[in-house]
N, C-alpha and C positions, 0 to 999 in steps of 0.2 A: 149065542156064540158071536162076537166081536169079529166084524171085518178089519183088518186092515185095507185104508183106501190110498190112493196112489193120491200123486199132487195131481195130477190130469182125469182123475175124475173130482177132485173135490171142484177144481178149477171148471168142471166142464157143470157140475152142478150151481157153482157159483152163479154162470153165466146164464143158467136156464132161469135164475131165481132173480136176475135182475132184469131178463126179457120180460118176467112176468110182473115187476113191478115197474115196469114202464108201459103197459099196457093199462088198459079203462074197466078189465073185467072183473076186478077185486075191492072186495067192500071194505074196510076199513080193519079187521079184525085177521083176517086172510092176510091182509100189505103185511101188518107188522109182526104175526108168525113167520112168513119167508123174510122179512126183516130179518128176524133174529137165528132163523137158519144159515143167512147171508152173513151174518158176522161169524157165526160161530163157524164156518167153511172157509172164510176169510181165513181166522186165523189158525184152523188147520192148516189150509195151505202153508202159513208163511211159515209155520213149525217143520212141517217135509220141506220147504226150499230151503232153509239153513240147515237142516240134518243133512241134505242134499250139496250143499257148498261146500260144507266140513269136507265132501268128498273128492272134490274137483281137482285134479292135478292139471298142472301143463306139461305138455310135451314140445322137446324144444329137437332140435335135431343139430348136431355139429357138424360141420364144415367137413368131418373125416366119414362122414354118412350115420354114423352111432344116434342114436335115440333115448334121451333122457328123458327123463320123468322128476316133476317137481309139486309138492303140496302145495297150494296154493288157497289164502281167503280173499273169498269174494266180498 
């Protein structure tokens, strides 16, 4: 069964995957697996942050107290 993953854990995996290739503990074959974990998390994320922008409105507020809402891209 397929998880769906949020952008804040692919993002928080990301980041464990480049702690661990900036360290000395990994032999050459290990670096370029989380290598390619690290891409491939990459661009999940950036795929949830633009499904994620599609979503973005602004809210603007007029002068008579009222509260709009407007689609917006990022």
């Amino acid at each position: 069964m397929s998880k769906k993953l949020s952008f804040r854990t692919e993002l928080e995996r990301l980041e464990d995957i480049v702690r661990s290739l900036e360290g000395d503990e990994l032999d050459l074959d290990q670096a370029l697996k989380l290598f390619e974990e690290g891409v491939s998390k990459l661009k999940s994320a950036r795929k949830l942050l633009k499904e994620s922008q599609l979503k973005v409105s602004k809210v603007t507020e007029a002068r008579d107290g009222t509260v709009d809402t407007t689609d917006i891209e990022i």
